[in-house]
N, C-alpha and C positions, 0 to 999 in steps of 0.2 A: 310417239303420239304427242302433240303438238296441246298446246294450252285449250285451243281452240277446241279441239277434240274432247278436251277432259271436260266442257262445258257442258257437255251436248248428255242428256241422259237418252237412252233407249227403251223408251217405254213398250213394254209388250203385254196385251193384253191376252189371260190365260186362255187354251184354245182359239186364238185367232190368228188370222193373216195378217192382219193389219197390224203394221209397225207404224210410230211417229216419232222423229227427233223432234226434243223439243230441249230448249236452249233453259238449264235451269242452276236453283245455287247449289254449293252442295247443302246448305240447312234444310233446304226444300225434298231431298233427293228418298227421302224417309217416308214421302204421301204418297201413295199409291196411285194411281190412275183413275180408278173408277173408284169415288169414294164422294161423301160430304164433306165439306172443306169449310173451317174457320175464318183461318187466316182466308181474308181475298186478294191478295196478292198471289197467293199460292194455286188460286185457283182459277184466275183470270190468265196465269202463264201455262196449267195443266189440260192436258185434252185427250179423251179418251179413245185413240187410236182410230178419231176421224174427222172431219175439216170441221169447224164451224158453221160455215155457210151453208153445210147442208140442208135439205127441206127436209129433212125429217133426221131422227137421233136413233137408226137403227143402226148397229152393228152388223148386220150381216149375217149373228150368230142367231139361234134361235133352238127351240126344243123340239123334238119330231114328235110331238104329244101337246095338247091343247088343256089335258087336266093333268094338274101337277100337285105335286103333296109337300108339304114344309113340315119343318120340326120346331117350337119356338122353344131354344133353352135358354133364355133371357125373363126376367124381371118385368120384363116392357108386357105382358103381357093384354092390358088396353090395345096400347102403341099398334102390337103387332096387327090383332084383332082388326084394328078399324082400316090400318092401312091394305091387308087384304081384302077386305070388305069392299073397299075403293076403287081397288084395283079391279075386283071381279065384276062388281057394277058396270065400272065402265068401259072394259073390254068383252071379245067374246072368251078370252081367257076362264080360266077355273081353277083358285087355289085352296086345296082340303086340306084339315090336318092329317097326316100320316098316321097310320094306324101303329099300336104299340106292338114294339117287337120288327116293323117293318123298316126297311130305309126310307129315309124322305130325299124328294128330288133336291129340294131347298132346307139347306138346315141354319137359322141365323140363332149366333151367339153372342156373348160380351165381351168385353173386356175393358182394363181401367188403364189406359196410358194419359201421357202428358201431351204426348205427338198433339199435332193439329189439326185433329180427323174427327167426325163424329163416326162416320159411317163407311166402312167397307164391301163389295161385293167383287165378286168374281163374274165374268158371262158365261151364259151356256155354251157345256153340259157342267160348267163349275159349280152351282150350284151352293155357293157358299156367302154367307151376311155377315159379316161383323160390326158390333156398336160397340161405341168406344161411352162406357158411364161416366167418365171423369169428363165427358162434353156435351154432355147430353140433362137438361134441365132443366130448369128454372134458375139456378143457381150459380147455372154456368153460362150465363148469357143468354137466357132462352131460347135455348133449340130445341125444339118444338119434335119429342120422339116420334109423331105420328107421320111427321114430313122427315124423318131421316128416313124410318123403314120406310114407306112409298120410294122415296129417293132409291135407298138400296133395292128394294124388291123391282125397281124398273131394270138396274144394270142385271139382275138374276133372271130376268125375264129377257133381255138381251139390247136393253137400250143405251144410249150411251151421253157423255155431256154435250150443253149445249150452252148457246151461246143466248139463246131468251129466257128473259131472266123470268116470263112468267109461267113458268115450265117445271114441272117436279123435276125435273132431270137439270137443271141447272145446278155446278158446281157449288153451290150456295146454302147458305140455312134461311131459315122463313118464307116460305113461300107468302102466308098470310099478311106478310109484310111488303111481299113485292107486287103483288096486286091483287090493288085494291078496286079498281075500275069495274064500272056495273055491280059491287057486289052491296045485297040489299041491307039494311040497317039488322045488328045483330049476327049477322053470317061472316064467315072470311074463306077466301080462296084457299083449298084445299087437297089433299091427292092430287091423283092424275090431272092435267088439265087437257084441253081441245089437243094440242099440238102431239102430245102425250101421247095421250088415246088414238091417234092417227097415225104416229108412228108404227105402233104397235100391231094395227089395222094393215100399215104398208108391210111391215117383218114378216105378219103370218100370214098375208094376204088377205086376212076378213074382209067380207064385204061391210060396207057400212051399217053400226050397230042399230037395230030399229028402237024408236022408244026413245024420249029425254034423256039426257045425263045430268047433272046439277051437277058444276064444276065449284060448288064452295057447302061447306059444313058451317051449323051451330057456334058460335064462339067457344061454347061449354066443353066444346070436343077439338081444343088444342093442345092436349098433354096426352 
């Protein structure tokens, strides 16, 4: 195996077909795929087992069920709340809490590392969130918990990264920060956005949802 070779990581995305070499360091070799990403370096080189240029950020993967259930055993419990809230608004999708004693389709958890991640998820039928608290805060560079879970609850609903930066599924933190265009005094871009929601429209096939969507929240509902 040649230098050249030991560069190369093999990212594989859980239950999927979809493989992508992707030419990385080994400091880098520790961030997962589908996740929220600090460092931009690291995420400007990472791609989630499918081209950039694509018109929409589906995977290919998806759930044979349109209502799905989560389990939140995280602290974020706002975070969680608003970002399924978002997500259910503006998809035809449907996320409940799982009933106790029951499995949930979606179960997102915590944890406290140093790594460079805010946010981890698996695609379906994976079913799995991970937040990283040591990244995630005010305190930690503002990243904004209600834009990581959307973030992650897209990859868990089967979307993948992208290359528009004003897109919840971009590799990135602050969406509120990356656009700003059209949004009215007091409001910031938030959840899902157009590109998002149409993705998600192509994955399950929905027809187009009837009825507004408002692609930005209250300032007061950025934590």
């Amino acid at each position: 195996m040649n230098r050249t070779t030991n560069r190369l990581l093999l990212i594989a995305v859980t239950m999927s077909l979809s493989v992508t070499l992707v030419p990385i360091s080994s400091a880098q070799a520790s961030i997962e795929s589908c996740g929220t990403f600090i460092d931009s370096k690291a995420s400007s080189q990472i791609v989630c087992a499918a081209a950039k240029r694509t018109p929409y950020a589906s995977s290919g993967r998806r759930w044979p069920m349109t209502r799905l259930t989560y389990r939140n055993a995280t602290k974020y419990r706002v975070a969680v709340r608003r970002a399924v809230y978002r997500w259910n608004r503006a998809t035809r999708l449907k996320l409940v809490k799982a009933s106790r004693g029951r499995r949930a389709d979606i179960t997102i958890r915590s944890v406290s590392t140093n790594e460079a991640w805010a946010g981890r998820a698996s695609l379906p039928p994976g079913g799995r969130v991970l937040l990283n608290t040591l990244a995630i805060g005010e305190a930690n560079g503002g990243v904004v918990p209600t834009d990581v879970v959307a973030h992650e609850l897209g990859h868990a609903l089967g979307l993948v990264h992208t290359s528009l930066q004003c897109s919840i599924m971009y590799p990135g933190v602050g969406l509120f920060n990356r656009c700003k265009d059209r949004v009215r005094s007091g409001f910031v871009a938030c959840g899902p956005q157009k590109f998002d929601v149409n993705s998600i429209n192509k994955l399950y096939r929905f027809p187009r949802k009837r009825g507004p969507y408002r692609y930005q929240c209250p300032k007061s509902q950025l934590s």
